[in-house]
C-alpha positions as MATLAB code, in Angstrom:
seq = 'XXXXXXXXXXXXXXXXXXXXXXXXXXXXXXXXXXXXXXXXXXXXXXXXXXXXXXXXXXXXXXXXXXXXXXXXXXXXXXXXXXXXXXXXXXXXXXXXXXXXXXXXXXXXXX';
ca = [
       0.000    0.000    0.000;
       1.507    3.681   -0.676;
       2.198    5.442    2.245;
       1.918    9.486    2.527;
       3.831   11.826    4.864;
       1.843   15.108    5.822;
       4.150   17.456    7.709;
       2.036   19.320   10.595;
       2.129   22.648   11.061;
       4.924   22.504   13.989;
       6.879   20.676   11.939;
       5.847   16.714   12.837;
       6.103   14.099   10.136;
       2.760   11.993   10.192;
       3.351    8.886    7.764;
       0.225    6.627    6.741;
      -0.991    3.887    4.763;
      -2.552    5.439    2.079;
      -5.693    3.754    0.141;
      -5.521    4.224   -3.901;
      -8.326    5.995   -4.479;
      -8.652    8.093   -1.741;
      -8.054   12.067   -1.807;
      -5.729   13.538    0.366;
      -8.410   15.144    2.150;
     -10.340   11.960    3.071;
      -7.031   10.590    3.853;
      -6.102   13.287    6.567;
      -9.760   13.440    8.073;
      -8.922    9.172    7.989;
      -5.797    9.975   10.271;
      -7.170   13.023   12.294;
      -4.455   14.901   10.279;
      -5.702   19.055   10.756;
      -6.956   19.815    7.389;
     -10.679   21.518    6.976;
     -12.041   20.613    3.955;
     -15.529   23.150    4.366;
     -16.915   22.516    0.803;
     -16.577   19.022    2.026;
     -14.090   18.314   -1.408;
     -16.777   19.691   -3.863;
     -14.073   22.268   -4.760;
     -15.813   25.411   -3.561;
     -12.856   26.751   -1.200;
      -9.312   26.531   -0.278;
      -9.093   25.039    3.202;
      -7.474   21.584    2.273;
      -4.871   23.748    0.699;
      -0.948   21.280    0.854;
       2.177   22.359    0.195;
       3.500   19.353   -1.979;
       7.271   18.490   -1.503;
       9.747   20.207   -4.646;
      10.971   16.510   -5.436;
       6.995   15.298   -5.875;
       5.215   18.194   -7.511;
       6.102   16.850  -10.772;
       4.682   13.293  -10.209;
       1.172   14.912   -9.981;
      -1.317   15.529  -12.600;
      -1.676   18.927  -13.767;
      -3.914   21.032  -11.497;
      -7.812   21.752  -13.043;
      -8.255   25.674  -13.620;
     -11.348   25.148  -11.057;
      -8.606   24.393   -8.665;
      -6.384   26.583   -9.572;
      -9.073   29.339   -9.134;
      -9.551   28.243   -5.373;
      -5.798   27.915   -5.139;
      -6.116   31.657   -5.325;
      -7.820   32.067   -3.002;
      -5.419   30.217   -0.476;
      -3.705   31.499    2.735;
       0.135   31.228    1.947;
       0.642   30.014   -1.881;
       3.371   28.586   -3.455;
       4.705   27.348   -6.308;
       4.213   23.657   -5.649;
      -0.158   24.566   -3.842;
      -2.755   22.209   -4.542;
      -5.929   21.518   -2.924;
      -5.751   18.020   -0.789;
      -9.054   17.443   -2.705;
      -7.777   17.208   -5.560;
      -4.911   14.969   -5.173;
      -5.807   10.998   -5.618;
      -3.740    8.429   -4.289;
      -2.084    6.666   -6.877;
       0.638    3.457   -6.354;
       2.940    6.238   -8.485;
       2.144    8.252   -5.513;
       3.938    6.262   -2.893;
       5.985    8.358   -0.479;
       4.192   11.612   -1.522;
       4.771   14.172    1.045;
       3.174   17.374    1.738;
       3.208   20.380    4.416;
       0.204   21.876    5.813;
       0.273   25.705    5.271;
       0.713   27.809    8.531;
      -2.662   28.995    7.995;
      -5.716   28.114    5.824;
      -8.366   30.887    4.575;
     -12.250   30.016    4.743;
     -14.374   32.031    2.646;
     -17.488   30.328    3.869;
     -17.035   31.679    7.034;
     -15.188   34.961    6.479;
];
């Protein structure tokens, strides 16, 4: 099974069996890793925003512009955003890690 490593906010590495399939979202909310998810993964707002790791951006599929319009939207961007939503585990995925963003911005509560 393909394992992901989310990287907490204070800096803790949180590895898990990760389910092909399964978003990164579902996966966190699986593992009680912090990430909001208010549209529920409908792609309606930025709070599952990740920080993907330089050496595995390029393993991913190319963003949607529907994401990359909420992307936007998100509390710290960077080059190497994308919305946990959006990200499906894959075996080619195994060993993806990615940083939660010091802060997340919810526009369905702002």
């Amino acid at each position: 099974m393909p394992k992901v490593t989310f990287i907490d906010r204070d800096g803790t590495r949180i590895e898990v069996d990760a389910p092909v399939g399964l978003s990164l979202l579902e996966l966190a909310h699986r593992n009680n890793i912090d990430i909001e998810g208010a549209c529920e993964g409908s792609l309606a707002c930025s709070t599952c925003h990740v920080i993907v790791d330089d050496d595995d951006f390029d393993r991913l599929e190319e963003p949607t512009e529907d994401e990359e319009d909420m992307l936007d939207l998100a509390f710290g961007l960077t080059k190497t955003s994308r919305l946990g939503c959006q990200i499906i585990v894959t075996e080619e995925l195994d060993g993806l890690t990615v940083s939660l963003p010091a802060e997340t911005r919810n526009m369905m509560a702002d």
